[in-house]
DSSP file (Angstrom, degrees, kcal/mol; ACC not computed):
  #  RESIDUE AA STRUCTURE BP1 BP2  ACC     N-H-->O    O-->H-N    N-H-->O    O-->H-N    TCO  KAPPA ALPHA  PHI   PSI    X-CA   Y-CA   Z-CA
    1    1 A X     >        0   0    0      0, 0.0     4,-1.1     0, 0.0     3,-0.4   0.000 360.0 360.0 360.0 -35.2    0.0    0.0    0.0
    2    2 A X  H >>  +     0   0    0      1,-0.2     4,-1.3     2,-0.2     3,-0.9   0.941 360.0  57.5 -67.8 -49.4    2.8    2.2    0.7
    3    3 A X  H 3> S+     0   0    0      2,-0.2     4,-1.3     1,-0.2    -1,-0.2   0.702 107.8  47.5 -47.6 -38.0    4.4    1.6   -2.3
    4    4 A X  H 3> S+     0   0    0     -3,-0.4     4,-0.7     2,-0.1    -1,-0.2   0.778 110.0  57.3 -59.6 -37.9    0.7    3.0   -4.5
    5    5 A X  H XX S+     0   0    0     -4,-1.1     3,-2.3    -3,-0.9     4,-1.1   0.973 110.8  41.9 -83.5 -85.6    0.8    6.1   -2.0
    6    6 A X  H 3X S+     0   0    0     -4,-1.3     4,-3.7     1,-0.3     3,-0.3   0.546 116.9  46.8   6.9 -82.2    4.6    6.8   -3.5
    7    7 A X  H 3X S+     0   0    0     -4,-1.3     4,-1.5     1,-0.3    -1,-0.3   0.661 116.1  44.6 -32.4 -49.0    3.5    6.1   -6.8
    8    8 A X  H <X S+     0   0    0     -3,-2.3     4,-1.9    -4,-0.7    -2,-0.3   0.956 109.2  54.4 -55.7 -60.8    0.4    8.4   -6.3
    9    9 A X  H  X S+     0   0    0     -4,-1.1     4,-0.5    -3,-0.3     5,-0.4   0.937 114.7  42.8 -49.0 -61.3    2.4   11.2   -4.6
   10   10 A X  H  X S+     0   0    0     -4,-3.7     4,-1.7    -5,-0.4     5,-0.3   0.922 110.5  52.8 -55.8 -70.2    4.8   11.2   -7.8
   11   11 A X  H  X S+     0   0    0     -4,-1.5     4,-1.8     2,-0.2    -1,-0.2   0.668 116.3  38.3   9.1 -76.3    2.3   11.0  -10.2
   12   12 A X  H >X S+     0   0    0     -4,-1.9     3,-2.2     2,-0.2     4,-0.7   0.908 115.0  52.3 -60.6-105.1    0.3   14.1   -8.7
   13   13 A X  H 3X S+     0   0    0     -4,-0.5     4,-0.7     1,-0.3    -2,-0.2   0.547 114.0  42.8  22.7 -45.1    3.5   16.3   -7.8
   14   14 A X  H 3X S+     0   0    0     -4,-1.7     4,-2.6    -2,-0.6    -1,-0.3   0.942 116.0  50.6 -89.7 -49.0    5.0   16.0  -11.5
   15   15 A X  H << S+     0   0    0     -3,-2.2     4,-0.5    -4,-1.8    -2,-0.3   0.922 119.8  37.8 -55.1 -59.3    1.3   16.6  -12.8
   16   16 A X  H  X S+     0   0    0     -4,-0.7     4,-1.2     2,-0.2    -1,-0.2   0.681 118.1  46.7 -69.3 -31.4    1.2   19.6  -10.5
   17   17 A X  H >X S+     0   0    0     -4,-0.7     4,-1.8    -5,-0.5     3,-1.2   0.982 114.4  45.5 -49.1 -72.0    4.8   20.9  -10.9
   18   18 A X  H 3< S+     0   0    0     -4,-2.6    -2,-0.2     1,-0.3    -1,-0.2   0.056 109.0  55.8 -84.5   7.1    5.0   20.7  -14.8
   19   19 A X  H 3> S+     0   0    0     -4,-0.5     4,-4.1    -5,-0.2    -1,-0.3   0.823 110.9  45.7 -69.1 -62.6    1.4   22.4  -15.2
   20   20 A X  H <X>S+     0   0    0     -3,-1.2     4,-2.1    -4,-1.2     5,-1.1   0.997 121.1  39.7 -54.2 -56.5    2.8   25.7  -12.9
   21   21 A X  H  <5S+     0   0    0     -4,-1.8    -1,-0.3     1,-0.2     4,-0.2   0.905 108.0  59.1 -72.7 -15.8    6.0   25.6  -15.1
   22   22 A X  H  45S+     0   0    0     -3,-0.2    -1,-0.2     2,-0.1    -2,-0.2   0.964 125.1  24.8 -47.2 -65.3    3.8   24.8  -18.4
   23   23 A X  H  <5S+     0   0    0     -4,-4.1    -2,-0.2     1,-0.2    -3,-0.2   0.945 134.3  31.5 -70.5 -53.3    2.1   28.4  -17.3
   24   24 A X  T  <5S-     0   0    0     -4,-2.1    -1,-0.2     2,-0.2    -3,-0.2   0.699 102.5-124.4-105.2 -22.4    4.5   30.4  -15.4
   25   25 A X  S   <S+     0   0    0     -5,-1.1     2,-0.3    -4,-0.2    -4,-0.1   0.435  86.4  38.9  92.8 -10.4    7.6   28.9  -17.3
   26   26 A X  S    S+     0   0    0     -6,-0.3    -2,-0.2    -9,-0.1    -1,-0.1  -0.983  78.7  68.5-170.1 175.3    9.3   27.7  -14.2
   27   27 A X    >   +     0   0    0     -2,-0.3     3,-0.6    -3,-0.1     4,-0.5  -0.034  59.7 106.5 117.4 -35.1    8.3   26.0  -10.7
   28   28 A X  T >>>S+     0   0    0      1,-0.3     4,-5.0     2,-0.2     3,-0.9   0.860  81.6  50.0 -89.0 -15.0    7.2   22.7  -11.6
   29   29 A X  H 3>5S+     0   0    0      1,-0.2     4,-0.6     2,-0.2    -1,-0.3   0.821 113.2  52.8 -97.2 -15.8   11.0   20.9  -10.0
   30   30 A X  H <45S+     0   0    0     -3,-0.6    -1,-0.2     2,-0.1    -2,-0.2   0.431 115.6  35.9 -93.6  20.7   10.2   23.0   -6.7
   31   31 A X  H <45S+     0   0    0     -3,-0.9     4,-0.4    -4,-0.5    -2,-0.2   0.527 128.4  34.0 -97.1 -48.4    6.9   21.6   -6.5
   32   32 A X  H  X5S+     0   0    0     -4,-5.0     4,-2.5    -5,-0.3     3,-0.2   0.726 104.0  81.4 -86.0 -11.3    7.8   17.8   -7.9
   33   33 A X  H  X<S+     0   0    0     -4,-0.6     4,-4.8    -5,-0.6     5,-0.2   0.981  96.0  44.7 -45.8 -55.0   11.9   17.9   -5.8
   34   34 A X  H  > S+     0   0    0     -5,-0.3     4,-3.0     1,-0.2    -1,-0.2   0.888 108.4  50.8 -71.0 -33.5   10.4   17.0   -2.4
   35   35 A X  H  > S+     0   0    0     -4,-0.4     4,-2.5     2,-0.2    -1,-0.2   0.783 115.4  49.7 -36.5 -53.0    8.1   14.2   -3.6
   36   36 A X  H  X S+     0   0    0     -4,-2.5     4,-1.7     2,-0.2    -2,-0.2   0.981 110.2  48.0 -16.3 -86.1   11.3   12.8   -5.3
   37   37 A X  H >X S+     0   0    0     -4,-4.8     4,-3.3     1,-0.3     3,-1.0   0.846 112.8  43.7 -41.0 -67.6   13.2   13.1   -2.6
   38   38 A X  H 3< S+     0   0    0     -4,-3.0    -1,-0.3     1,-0.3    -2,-0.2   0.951 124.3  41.1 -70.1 -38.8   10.9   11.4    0.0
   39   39 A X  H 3< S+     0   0    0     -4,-2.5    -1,-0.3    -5,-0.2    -2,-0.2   0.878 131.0  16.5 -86.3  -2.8   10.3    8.8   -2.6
   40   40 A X  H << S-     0   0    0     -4,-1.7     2,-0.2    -3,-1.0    -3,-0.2   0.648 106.7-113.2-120.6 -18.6   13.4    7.9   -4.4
   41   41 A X     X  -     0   0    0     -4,-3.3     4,-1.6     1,-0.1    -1,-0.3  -0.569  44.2 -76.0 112.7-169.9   16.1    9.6   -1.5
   42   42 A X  H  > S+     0   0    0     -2,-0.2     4,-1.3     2,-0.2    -1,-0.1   0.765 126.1  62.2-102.0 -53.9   18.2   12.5   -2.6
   43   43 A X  H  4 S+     0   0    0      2,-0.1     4,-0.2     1,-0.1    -1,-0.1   0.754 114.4  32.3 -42.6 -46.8   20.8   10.7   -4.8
   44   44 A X  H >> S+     0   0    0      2,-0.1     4,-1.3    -7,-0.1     3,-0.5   0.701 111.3  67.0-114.8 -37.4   18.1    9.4   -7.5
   45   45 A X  H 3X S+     0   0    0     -4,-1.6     4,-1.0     1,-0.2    -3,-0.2   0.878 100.1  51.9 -40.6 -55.0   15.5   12.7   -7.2
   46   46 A X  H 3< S+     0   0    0     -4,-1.3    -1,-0.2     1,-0.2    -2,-0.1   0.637 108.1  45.5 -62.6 -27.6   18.0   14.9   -8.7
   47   47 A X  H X> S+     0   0    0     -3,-0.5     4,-1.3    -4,-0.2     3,-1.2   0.859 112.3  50.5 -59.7 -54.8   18.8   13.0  -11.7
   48   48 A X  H 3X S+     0   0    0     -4,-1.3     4,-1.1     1,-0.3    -2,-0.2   0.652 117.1  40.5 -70.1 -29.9   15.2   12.2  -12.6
   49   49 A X  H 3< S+     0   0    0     -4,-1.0    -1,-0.3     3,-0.1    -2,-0.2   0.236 113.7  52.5 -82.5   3.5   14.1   16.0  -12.3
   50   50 A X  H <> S+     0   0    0     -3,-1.2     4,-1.1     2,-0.1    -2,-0.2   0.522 115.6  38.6-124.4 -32.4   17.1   17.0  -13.8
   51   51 A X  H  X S+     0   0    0     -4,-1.3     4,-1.8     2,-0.2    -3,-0.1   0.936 124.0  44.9 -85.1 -52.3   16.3   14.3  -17.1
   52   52 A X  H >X S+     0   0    0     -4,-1.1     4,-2.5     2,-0.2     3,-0.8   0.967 114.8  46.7 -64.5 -52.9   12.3   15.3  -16.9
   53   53 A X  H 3>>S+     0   0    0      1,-0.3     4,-2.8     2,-0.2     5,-0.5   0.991 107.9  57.5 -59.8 -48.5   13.0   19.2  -16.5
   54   54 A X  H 3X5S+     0   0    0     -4,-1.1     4,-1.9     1,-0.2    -1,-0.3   0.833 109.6  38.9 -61.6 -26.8   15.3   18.9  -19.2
   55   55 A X  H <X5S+     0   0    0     -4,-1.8     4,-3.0    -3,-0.8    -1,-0.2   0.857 116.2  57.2 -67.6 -47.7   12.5   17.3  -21.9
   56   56 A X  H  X5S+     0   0    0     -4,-2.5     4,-1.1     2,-0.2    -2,-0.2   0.882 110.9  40.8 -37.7 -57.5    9.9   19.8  -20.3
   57   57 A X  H  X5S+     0   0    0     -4,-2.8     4,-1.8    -5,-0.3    -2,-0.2   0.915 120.3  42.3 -78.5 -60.4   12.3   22.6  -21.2
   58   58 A X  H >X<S+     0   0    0     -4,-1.9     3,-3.5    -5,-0.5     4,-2.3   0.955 111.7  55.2 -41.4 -75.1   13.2   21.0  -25.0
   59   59 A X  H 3X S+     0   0    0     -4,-3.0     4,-1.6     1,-0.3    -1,-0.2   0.719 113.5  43.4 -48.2 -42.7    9.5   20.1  -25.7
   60   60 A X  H 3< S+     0   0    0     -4,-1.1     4,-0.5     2,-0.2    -1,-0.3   0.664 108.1  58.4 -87.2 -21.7    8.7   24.0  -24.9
   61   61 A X  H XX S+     0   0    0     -3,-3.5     3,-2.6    -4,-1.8     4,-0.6   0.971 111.2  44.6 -64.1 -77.2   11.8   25.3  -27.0
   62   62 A X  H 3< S+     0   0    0     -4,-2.3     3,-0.3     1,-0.3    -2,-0.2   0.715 113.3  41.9 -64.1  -7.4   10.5   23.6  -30.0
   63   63 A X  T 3< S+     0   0    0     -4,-1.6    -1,-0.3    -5,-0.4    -2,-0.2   0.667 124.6  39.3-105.9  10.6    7.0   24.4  -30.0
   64   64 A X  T X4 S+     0   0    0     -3,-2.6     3,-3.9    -4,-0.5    -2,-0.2   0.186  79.2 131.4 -91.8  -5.1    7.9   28.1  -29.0
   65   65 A X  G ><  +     0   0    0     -4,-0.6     3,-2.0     1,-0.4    -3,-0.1   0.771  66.1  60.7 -57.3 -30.5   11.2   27.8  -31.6
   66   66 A X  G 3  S+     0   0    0      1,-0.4    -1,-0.4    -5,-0.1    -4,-0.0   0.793 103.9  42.1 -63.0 -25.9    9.9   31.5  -33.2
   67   67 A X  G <  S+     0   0    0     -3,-3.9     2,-0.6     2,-0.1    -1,-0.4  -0.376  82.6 130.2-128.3  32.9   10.2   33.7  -30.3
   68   68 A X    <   -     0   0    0     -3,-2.0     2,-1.0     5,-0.0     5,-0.1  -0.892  54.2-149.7 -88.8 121.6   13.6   32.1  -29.1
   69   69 A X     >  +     0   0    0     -2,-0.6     4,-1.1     1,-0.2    -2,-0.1  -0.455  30.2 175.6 -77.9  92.2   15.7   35.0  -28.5
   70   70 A X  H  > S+     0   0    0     -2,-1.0     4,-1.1     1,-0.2    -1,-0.2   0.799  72.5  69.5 -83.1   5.8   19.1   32.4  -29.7
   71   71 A X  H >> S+     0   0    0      1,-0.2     3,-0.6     2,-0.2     4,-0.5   0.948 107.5  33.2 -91.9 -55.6   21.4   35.0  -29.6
   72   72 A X  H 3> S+     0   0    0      1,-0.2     4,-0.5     2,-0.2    -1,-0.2   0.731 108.6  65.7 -75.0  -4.3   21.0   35.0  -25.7
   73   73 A X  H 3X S+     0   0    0     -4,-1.1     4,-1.0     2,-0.2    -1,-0.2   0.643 101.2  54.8 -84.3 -25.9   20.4   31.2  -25.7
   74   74 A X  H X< S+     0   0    0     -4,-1.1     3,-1.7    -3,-0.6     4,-0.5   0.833 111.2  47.2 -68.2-106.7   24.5   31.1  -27.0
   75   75 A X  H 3< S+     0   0    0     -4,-0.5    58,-0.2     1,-0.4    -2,-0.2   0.191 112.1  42.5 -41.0 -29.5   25.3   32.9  -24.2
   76   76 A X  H >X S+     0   0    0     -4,-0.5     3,-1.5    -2,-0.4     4,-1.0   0.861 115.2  51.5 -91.2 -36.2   23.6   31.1  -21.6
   77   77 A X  H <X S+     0   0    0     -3,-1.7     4,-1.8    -4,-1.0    -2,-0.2   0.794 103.2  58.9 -49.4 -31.3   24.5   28.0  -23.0
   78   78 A X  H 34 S+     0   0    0     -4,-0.5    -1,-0.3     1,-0.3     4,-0.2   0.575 116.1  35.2 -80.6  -2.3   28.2   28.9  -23.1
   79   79 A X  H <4 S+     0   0    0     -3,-1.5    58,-0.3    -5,-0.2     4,-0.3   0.303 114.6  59.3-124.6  -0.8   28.2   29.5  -19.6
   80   80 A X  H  X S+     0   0    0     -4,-1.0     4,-2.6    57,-0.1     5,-0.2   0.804  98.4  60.9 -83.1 -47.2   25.6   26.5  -18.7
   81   81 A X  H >X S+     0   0    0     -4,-1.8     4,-1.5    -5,-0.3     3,-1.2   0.903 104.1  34.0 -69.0 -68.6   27.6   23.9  -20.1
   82   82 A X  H 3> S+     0   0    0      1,-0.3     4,-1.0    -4,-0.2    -1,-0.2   0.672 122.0  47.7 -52.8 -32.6   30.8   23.6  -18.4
   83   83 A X  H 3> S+     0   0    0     -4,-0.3     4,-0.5     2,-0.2    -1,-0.3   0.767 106.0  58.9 -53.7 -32.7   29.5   24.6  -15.0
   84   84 A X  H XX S+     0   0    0     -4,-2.6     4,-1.7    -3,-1.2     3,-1.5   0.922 107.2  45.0 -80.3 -40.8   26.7   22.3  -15.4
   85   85 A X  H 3X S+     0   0    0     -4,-1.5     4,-3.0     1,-0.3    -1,-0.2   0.878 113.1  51.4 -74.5 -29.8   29.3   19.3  -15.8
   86   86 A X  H 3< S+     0   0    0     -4,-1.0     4,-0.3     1,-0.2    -1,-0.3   0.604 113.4  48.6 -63.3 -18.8   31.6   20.6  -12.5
   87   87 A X  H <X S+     0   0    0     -3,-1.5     4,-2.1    -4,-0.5    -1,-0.2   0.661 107.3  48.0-110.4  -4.0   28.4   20.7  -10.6
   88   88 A X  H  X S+     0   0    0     -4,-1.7     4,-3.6    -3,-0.2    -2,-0.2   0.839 116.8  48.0 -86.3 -43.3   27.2   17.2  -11.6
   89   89 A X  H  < S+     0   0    0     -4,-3.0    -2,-0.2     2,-0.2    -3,-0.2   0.779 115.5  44.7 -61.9 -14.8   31.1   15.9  -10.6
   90   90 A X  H >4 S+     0   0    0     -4,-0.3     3,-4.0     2,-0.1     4,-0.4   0.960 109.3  57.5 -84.9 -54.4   30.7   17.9   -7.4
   91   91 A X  H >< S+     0   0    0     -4,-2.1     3,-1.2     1,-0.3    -2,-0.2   0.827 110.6  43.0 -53.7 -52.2   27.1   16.3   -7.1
   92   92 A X  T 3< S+     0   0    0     -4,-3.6    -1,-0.3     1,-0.2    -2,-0.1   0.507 115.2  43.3 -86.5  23.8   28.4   12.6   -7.1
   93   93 A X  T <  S+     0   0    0     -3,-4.0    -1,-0.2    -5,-0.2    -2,-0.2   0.174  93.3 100.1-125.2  17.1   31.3   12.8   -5.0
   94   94 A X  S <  S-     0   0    0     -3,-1.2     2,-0.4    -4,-0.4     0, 0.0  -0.494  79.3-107.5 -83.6 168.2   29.3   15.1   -2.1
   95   95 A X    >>  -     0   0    0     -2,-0.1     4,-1.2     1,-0.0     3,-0.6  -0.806  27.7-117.8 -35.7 116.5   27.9   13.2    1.2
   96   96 A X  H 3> S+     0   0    0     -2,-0.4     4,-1.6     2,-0.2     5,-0.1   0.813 104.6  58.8 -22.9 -43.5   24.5   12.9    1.2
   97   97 A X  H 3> S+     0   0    0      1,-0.3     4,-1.8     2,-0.2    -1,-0.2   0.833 107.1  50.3 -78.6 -37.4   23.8   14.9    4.3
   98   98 A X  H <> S+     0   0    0     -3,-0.6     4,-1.6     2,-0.2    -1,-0.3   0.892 109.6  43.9 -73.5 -27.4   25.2   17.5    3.0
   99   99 A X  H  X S+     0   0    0     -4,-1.2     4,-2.0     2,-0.2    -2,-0.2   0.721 109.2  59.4 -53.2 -38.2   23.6   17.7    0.0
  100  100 A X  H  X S+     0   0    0     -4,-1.6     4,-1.3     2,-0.2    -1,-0.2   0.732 111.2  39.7 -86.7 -61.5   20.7   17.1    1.7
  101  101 A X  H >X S+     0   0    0     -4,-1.8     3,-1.8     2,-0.2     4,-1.0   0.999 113.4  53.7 -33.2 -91.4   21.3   20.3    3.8
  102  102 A X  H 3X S+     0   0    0     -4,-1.6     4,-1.9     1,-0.3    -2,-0.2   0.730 107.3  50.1 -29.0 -50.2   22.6   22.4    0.9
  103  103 A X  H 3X S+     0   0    0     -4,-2.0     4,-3.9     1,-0.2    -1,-0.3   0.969 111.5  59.0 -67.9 -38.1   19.1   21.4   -1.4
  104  104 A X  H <X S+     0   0    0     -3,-1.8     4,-1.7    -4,-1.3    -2,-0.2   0.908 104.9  41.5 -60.5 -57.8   17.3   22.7    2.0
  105  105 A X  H  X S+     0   0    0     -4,-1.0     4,-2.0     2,-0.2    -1,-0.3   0.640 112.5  56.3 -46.5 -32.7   18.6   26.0    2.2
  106  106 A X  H  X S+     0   0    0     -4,-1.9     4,-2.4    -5,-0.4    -2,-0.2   0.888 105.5  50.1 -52.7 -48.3   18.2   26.4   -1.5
  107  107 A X  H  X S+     0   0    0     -4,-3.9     4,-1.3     2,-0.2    -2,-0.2   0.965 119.4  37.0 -66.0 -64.1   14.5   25.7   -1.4
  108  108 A X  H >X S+     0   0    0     -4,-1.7     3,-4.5     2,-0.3     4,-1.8   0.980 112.5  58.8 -75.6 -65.3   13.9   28.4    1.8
  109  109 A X  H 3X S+     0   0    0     -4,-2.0     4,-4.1     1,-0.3     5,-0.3   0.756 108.9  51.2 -26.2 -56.5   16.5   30.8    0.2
  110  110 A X  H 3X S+     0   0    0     -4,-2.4     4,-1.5     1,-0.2    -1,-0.3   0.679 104.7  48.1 -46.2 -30.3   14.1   30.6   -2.7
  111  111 A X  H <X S+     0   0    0     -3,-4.5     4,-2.5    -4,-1.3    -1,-0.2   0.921 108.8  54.2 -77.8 -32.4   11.2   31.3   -1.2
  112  112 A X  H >X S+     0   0    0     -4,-1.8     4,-1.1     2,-0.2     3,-1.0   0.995 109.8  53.5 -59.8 -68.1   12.7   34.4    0.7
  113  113 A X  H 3< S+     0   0    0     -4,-4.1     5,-0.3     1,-0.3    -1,-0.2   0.873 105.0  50.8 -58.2 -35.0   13.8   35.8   -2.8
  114  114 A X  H 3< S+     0   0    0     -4,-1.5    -1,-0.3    -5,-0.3    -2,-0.2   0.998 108.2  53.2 -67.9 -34.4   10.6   35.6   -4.4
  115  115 A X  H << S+     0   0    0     -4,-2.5    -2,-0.2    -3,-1.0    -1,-0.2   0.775  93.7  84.5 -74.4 -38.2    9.3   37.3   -1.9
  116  116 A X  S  < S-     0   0    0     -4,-1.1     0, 0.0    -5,-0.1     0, 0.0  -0.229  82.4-126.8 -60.4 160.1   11.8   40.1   -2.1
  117  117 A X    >   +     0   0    0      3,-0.0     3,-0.6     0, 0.0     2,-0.2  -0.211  65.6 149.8-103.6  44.3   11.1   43.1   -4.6
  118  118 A X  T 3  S-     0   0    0     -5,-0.3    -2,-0.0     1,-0.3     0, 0.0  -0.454  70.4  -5.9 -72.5 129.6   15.1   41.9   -5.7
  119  119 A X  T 3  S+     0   0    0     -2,-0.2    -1,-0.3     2,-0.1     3,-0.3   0.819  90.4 169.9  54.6  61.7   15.8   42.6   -9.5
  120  120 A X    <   +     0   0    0     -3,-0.6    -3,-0.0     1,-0.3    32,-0.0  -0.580  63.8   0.8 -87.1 150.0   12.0   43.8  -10.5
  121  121 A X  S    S+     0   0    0     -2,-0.2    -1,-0.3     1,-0.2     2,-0.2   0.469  95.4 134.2  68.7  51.6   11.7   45.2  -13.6
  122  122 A X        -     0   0    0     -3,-0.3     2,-0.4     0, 0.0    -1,-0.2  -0.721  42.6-130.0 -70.8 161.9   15.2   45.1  -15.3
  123  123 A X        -     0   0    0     -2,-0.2     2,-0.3     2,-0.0     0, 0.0  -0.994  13.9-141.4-137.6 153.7   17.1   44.2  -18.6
  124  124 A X        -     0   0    0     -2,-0.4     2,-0.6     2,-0.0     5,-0.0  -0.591  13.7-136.2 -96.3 138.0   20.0   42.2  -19.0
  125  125 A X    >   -     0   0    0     -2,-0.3     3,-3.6     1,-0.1     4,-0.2  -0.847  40.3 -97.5-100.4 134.5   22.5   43.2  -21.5
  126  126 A X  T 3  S+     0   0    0     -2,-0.6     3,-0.3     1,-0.3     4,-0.2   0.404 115.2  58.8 -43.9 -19.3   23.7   40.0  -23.6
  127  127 A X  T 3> S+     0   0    0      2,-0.1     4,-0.5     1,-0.1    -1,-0.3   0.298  90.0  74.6 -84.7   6.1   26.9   39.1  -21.8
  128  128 A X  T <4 S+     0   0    0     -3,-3.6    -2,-0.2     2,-0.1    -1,-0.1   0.630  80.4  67.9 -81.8 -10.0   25.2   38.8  -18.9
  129  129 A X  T  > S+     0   0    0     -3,-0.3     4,-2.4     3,-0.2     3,-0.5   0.641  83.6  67.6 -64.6 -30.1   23.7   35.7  -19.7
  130  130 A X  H  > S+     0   0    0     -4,-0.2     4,-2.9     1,-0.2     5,-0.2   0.944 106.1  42.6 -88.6 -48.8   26.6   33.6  -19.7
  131  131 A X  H  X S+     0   0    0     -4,-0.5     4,-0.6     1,-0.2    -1,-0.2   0.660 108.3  55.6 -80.0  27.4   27.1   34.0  -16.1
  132  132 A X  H  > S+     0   0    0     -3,-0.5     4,-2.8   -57,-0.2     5,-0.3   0.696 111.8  47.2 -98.0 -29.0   23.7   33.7  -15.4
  133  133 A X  H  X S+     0   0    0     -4,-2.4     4,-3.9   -58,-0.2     5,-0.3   0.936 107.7  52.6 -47.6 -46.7   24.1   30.3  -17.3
  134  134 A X  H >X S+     0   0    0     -4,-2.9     3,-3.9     2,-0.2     4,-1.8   0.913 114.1  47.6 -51.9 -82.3   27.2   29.2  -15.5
  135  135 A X  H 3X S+     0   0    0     -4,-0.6     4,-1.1     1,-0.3    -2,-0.2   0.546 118.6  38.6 -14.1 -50.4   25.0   29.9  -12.3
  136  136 A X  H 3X S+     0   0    0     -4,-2.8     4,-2.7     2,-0.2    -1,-0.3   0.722 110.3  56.8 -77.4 -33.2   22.1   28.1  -13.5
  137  137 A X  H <X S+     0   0    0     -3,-3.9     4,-1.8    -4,-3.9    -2,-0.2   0.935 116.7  36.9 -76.9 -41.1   24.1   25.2  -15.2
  138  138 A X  H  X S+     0   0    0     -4,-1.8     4,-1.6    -5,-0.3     5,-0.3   0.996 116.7  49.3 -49.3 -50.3   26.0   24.3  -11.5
  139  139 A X  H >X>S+     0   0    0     -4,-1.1     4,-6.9    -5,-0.3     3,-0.7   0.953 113.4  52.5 -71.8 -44.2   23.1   25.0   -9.4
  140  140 A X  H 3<5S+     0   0    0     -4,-2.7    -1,-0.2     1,-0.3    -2,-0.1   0.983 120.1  33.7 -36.6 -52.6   20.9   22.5  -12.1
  141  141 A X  H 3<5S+     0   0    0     -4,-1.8    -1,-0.3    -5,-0.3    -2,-0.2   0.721 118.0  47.7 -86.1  -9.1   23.0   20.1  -11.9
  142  142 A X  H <<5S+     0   0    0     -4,-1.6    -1,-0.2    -3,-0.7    -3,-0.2   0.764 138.9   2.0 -97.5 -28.7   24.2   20.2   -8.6
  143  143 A X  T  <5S-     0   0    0     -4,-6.9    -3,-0.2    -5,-0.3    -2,-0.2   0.803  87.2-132.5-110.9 -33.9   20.7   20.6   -6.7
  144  144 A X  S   <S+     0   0    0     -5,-0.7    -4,-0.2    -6,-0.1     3,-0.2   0.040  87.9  80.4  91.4 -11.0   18.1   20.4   -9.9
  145  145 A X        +     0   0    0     -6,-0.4     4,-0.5     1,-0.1     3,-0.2   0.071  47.9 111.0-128.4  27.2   16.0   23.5   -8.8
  146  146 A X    >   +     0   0    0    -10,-0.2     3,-1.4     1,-0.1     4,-0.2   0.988  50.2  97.7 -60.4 -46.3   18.1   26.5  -10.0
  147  147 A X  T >> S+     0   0    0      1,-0.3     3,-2.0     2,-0.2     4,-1.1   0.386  83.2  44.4  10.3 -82.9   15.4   27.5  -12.7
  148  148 A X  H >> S+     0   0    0      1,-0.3     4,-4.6     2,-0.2     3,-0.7   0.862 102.9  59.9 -47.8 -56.0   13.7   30.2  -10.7
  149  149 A X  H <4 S+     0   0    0     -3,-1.4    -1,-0.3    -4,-0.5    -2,-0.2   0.809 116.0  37.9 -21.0 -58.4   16.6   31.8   -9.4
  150  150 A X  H <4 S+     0   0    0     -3,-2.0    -1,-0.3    -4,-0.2    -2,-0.2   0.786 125.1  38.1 -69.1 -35.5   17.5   32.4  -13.4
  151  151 A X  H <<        0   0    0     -4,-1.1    -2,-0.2    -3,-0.7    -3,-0.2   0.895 360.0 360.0 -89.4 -34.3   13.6   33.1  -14.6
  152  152 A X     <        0   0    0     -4,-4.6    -1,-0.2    -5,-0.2    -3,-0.2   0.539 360.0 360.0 -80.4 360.0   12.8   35.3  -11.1
C-alpha cells in the first residue's frame, strides 16, 4: 500500500509541478523535488528531475522555436555547459547529508527571494547571460531547482 501512496504522490507532484512551469515557465521541480526526494532519496530525485525538466524545457523550446531570442540562448549555453558538468562531478562525490542540507537551504532561500522586490523590472545586457548560465548550469545540476533563481 505504501508503495501505490509513493506512486500516487509522484504521479500528482510531477502533474502539478509541470502544469505551474507549463504556465509560469518555471516552478514545476520545486513543486515535484520533495516528492522525489521522499520517494526515491536525494541521490536518484535529482537526476530524474534533472532528465524530466530537461524534456519539459526542450518540448517547450520547440514548440515556442519563433520567439527564441538564440542569440541569448548562445550565451547562456556557453556558460551553462561547463558549470553544469563541475556541478554534476561535485554532485556525485558530495555526502548525502550535506547535499541534503545544501538542497534545504536552496529551497527556503528561494522562497525568501521571491518574496523580495530583488531585481524587479530590469534588462540584461547579452553578456550577462553567460554567467547567469554558468550559475544556472551548476546550481541545475548540482541541486536540480536552480530554474527560478534564473527566470525570477
Amino acid at each position: 500500500m505504501e508503495e501505490f501512496i509513493q506512486i500516487a504522490a509522484v504521479i500528482v507532484a510531477a502533474a502539478v509541478g509541470f502544469t505551474i512551469a507549463g504556465v509560469a515557465g518555471f516552478g514545476g521541480g520545486v513543486v515535484a523535488l520533495p516528492v522525489l526526494v521522499w520517494v526515491f532519496g536525494v541521490r536518484e530525485a535529482i537526476p530524474i528531475l534533472t532528465i524530466s525538466q530537461l524534456i519539459s524545457t526542450a518540448s517547450r523550446v520547440w514548440l515556442h522555436r519563433d520567439a527564441v531570442n538564440w542569440p541569448v540562448v548562445r550565451n547562456f549555453t556557453i556558460g551553462s555547459m561547463p558549470l553544469a558538468i563541475i556541478g554534476s562531478i561535485i554532485f556525485v562525490s558530495i555526502d548525502t547529508t550535506i547535499l541534503v542540507r545544501i538542497l534545504g537551504v536552496m529551497m527556503l532561500l528561494f522562497v525568501v527571494y521571491t518574496r523580495l522586490p530583488i531585481g524587479r523590472n530590469f534588462t540584461m545586457k547579452l553578456w550577462a547571460f553567460t554567467p547567469l548560465g554558468a550559475t544556472t548550469g551548476f546550481g541545475s545540476a548540482f541541486l536540480g531547482i536552480p530554474g527560478p533563481f534564473a527566470a525570477v
